[in-house]
C-alpha positions as CSV (number, residue, x, y, z in Angstrom):
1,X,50.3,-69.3,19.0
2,X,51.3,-65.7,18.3
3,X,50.3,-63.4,21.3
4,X,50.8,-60.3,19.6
5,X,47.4,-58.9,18.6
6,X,46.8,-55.8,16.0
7,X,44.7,-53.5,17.9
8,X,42.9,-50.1,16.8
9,X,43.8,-47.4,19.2
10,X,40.9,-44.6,17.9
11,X,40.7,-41.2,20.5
12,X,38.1,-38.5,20.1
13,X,38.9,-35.6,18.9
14,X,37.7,-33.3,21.4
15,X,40.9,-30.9,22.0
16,X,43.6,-33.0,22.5
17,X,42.9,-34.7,25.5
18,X,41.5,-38.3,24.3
19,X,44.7,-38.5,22.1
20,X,47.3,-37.4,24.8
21,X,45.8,-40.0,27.3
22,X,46.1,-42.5,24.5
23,X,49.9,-42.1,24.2
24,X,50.6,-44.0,27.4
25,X,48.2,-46.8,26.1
26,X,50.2,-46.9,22.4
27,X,53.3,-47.1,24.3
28,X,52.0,-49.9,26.5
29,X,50.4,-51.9,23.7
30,X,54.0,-51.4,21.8
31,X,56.2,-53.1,25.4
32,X,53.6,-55.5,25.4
33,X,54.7,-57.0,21.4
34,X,51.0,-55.7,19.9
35,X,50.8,-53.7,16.9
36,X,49.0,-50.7,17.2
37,X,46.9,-49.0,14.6
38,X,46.4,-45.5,15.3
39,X,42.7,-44.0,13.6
40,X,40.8,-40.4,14.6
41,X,40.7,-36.9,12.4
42,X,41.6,-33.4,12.8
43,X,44.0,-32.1,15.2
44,X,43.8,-35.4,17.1
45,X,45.1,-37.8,14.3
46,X,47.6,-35.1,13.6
47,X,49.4,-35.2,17.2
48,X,49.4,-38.9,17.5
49,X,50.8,-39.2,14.0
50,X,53.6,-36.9,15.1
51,X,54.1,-38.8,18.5
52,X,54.1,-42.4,16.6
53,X,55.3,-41.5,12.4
54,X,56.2,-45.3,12.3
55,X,52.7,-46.3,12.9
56,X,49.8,-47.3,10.6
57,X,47.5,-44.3,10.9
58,X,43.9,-43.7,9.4
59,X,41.4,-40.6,9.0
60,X,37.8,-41.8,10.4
61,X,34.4,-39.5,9.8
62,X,34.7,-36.0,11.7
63,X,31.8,-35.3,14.4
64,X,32.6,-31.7,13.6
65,X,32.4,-31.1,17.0
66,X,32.5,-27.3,18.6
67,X,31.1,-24.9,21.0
68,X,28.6,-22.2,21.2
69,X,30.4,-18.9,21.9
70,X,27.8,-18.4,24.8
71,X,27.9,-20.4,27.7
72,X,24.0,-20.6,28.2
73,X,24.2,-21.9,24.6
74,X,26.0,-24.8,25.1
75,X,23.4,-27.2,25.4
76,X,21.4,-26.3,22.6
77,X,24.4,-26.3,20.5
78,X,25.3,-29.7,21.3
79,X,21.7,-30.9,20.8
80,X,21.4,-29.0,17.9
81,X,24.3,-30.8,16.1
82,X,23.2,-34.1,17.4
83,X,22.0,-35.3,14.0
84,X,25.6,-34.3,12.5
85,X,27.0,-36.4,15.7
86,X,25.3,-39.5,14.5
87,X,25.4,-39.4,11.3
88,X,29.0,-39.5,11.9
89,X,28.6,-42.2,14.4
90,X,27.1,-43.9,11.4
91,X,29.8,-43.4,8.9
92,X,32.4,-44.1,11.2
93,X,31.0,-47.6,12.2
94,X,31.3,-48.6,8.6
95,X,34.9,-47.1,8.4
96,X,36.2,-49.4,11.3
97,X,34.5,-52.9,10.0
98,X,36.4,-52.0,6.7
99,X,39.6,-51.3,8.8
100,X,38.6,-54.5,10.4
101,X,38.6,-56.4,7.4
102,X,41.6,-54.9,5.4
103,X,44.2,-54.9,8.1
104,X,43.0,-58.3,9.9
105,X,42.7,-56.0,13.3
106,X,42.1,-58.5,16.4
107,X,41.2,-55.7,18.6
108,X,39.5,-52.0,19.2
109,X,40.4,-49.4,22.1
110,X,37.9,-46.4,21.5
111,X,38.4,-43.2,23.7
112,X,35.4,-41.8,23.7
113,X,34.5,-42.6,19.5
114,X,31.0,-44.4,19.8
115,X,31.1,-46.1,16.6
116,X,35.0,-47.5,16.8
117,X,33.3,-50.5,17.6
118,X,32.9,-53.6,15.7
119,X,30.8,-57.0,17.3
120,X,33.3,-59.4,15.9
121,X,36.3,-58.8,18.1
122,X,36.9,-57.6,21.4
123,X,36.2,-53.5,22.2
124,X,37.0,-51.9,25.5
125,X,35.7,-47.8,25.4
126,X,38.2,-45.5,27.5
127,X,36.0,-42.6,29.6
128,X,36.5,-41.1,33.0
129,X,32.8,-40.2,32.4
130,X,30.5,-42.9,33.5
131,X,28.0,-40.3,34.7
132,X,27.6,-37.2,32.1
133,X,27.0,-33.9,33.2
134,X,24.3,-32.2,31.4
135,X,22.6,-30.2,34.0
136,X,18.9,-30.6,34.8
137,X,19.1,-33.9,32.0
138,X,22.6,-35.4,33.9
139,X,20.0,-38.8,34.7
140,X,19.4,-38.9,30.8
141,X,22.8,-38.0,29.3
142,X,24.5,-40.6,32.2
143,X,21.9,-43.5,31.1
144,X,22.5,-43.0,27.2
145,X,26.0,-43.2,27.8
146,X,26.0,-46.2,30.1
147,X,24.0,-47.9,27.6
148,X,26.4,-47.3,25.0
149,X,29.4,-48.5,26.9
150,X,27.3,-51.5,27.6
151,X,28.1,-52.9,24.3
152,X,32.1,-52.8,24.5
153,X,33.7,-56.2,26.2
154,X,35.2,-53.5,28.9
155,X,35.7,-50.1,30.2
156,X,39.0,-48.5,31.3
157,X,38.9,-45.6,33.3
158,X,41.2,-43.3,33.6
159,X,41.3,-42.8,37.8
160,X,41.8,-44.4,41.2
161,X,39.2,-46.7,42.2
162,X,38.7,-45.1,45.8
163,X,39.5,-42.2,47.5
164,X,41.6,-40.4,47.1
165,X,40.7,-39.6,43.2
166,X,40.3,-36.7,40.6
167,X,37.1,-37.4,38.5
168,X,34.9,-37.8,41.9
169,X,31.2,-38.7,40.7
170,X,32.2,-38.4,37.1
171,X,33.8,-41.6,36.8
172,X,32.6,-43.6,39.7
173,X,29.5,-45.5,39.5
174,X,26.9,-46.5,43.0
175,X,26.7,-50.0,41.4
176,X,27.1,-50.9,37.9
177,X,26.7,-54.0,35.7
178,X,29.4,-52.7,33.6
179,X,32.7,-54.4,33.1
180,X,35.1,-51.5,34.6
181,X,38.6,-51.6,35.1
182,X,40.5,-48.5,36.9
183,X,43.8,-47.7,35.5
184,X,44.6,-45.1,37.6
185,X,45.5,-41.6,36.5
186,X,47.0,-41.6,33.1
187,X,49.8,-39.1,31.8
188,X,52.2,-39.3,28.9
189,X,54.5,-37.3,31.2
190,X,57.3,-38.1,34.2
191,X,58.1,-35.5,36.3
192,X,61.5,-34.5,36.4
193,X,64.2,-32.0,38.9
194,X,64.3,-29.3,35.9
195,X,65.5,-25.6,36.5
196,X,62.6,-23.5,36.4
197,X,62.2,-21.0,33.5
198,X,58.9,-20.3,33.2
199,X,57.4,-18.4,36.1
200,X,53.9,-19.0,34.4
201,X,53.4,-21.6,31.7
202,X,50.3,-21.0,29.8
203,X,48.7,-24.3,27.9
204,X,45.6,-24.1,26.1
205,X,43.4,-26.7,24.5
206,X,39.7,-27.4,23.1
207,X,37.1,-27.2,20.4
208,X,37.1,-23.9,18.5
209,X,35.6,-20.7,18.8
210,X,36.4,-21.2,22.8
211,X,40.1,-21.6,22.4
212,X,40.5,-18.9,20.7
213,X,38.4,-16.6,22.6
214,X,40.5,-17.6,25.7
215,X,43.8,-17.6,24.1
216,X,43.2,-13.6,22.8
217,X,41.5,-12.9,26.5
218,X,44.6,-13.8,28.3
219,X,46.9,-12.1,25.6
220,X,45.4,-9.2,27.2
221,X,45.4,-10.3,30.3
222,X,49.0,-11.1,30.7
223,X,51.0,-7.8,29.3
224,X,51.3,-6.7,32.3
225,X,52.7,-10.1,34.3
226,X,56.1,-9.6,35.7
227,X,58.0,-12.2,34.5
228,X,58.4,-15.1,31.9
229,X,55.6,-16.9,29.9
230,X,55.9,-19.7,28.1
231,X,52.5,-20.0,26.1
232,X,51.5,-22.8,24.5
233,X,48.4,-22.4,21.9
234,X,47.4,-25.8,21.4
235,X,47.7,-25.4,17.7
236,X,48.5,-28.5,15.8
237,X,50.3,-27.4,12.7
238,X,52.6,-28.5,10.0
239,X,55.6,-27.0,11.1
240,X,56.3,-26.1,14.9
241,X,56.7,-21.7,15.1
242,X,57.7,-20.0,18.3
243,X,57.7,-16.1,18.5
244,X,58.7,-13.8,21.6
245,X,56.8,-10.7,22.5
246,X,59.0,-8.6,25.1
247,X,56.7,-7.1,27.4
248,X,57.0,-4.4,30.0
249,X,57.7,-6.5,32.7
250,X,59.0,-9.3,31.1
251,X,58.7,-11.7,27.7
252,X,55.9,-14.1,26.4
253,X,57.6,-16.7,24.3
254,X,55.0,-18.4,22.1
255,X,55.1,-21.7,20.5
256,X,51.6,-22.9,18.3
257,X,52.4,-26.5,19.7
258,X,54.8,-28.5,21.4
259,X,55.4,-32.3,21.2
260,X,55.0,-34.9,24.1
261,X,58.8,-34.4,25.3
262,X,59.3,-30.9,24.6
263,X,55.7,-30.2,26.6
264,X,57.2,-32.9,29.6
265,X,60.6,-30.6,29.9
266,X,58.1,-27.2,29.9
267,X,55.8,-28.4,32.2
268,X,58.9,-29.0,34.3
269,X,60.4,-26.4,34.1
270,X,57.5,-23.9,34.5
271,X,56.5,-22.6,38.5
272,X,52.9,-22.5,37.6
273,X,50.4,-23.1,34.7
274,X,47.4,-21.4,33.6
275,X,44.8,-24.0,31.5
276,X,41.8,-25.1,31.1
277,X,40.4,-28.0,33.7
278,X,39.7,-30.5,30.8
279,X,40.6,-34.4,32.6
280,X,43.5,-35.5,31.0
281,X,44.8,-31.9,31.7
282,X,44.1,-32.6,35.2
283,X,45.9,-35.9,35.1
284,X,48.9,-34.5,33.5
285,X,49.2,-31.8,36.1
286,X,48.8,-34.0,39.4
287,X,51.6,-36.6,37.6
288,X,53.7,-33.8,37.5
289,X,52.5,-31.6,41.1
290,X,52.3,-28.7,39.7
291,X,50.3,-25.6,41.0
292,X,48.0,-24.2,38.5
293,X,45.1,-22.0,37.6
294,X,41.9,-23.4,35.5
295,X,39.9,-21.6,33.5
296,X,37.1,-24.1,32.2
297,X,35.3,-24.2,29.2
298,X,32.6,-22.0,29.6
299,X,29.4,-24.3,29.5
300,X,31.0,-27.7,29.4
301,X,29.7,-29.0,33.1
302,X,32.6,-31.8,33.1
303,X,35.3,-28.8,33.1
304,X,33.1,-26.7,35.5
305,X,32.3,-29.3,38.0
306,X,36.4,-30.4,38.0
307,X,37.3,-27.1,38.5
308,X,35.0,-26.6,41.7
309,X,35.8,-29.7,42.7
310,X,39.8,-28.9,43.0
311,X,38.5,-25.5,44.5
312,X,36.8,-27.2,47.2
313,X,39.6,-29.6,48.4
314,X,42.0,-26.9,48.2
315,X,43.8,-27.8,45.5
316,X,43.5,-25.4,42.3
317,X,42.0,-22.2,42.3
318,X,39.9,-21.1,39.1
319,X,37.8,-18.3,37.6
320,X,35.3,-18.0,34.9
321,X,36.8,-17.0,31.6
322,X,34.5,-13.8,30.9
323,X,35.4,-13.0,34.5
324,X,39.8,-13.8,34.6
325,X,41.5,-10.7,35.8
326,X,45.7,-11.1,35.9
327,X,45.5,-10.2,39.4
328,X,43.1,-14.1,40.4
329,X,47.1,-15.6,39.3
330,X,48.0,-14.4,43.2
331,X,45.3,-17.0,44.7
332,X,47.5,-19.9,43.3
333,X,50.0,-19.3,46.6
334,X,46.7,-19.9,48.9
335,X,45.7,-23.9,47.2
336,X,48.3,-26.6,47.7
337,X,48.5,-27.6,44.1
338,X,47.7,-31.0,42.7
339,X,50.2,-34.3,44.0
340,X,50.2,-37.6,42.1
341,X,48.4,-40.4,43.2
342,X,49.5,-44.0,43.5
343,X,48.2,-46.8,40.9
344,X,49.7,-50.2,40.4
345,X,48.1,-51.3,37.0
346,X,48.8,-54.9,35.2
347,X,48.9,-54.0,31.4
348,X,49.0,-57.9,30.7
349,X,46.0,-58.8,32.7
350,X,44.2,-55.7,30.9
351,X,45.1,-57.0,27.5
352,X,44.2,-60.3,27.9
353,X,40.8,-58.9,26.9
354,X,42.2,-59.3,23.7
355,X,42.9,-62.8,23.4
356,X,38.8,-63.9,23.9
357,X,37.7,-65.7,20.7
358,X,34.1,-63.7,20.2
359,X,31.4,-65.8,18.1
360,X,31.5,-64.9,14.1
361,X,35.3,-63.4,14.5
362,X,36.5,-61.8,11.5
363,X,40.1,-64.6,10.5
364,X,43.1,-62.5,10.7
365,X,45.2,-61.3,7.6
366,X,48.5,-60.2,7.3
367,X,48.7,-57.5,5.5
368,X,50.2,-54.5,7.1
369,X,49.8,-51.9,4.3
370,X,48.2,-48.4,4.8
């Protein structure tokens, strides 16, 4: 019997985050003999398509997802576009069962995509969220959600099991009936002894209008840094452009993105980095022990509550974006910065969630065309 299975590897696209934390995944799936199928939209599909060019790839339904330009209009932004969500959801449940169907896939991991499911084979759903932030409705938000992860065969998430870990509350459950397994912080990176060039690296992430916003604050912000800046937009484009700005006490040398290895190398090579405190950001960061500065999304309470969270152990220092001054990068020397943490994970056992034979079960084809 042929132990290689065809498994749909579909992230969120949210930023980049659910794609970059699916690159260690693709590569494991790939050691392991499975063929992954890579499926998301926007700037999302675009990234892992340029990580993985040899790899089936396929555009599922947008949630259009993006933030209010206020942060006290967060929530009604997101309930607002709730309908667009689900419809979505709706569209995209009937994209996978086609996939399903076409490409005889044996398999679904969905970061974060509610409808990458499919009843007929095995689903596992990738969060470090298990409780949802929403403020005064966090109860309702965390309930809907567990609900929903009920449905997939098992959930992976991204952290330690105990303490020491980085999602605190967020991913870590009082009791559950839910299938979880821990895999430990995941990163695409592997820290490296690099020269250091960059006395500040500057990477920036997230839904539009908010990155933007941030990325033409710190432009301002930063003319009058001494040193050099290596700043990263977090702009997934056709072609890769970098531009240097001299400045009066030293250079900002811009690039609109960076690939996985070229981003490894910065991130080594940079003293400090100033980002947002999205999770797999965080992740990246203590794989690497790196100091940084965060600068969370302004009303996204995952972001907010991470970023006081590293405050309080003493870790990462942050500020809100309307309130960032250049002068809050001098509190980095007073936090420790973020170290890695130990995690011992068995891939094989994990994937063996794979080989369960589900009731109905779609029979396999071989066709491998896109």
């Amino acid at each position: 019997m042929n132990s290689s299975k065809r498994i749909l590897v579909a992230p969120l696209n949210w930023g980049l985050g659910h794609a970059t934390r699916c690159i260690p995944i693709i590569r494991e799936l790939l050691d392991h003999g499975h063929q992954p199928f890579i499926a998301s939209d926007g700037i999302a599909l675009s990234l892992l398509k340029k990580e993985f060019p040899d790899l089936p790839a396929f555009e599922l339904p947008s949630y259009k997802i993006s933030y209010a330009e206020k942060r006290k209009n967060f929530k009604i932004k997101m309930i607002w576009d709730s309908p667009k969500v689900l419809k979505a959801i709706s569209k995209e449940k009937k994209a996978v069962k086609l996939l399903v169907k076409e490409h005889g896939l044996e398999g679904i991991i969905s970061d974060n995509r509610l409808g990458a499911y499919y009843k007929k084979i095995p689903c596992v759903f990738i969060t470090h969220q298990l409780n949802v932030l929403s403020g005064n409705t966090t109860w309702m938000s965390s309930k809907a959600h567990q609900k929903i992860i009920k449905k997939f065969d098992a959930c992976w998430v991204p952290d330690a099991k105990k303490k020491p870990n980085l999602t605190g509350k967020l991913g870590h459950l009082k009791k559950s009936k839910l299938n979880i397994a821990y895999l430990g912080p995941l990163s695409r990176f592997e820290k490296k002894e690099l020269l250091i060039t960059n006395d500040l690296m500057v990477l920036l992430s997230g839904p539009e209008p908010q990155r933007t916003m941030l990325e033409e604050k710190l432009m301002d912000e930063l003319q009058e840094f001494e040193g050099n800046i290596l700043f990263v937009k977090g702009k997934i484009e056709d072609e890769q452009v970098q531009e240097e700005i001299k400045t009066s006490k030293g250079k900002i040398l811009h690039y609109n993105f960076m690939k996985s290895d070229e981003l490894e190398n910065a991130l080594n090579q940079s003293s400090k980095v100033l980002c947002r405190s999205g999770y797999t950001t965080v992740m990246d960061l203590a794989k690497l022990e790196k100091k940084a500065f965060f600068i969370p999304t302004p009303g996204q309470y995952e972001q907010e509550y991470l970023a006081k969270r590293m405050l309080k152990q003493g870790l990462v220092p942050f500020s809100a974006q309307e309130d960032f001054k250049l002068d809050d990068l001098s509190r980095i020397d007073d936090f420790e910065g973020l170290t890695q943490l130990e995690s011992d994970v068995d891939y094989s056992s994990l994937f063996k969630v794979f080989s369960r034979v589900k009731e109905n079960s779609e029979p396999t084809s071989t066709s491998l065309s896109t």
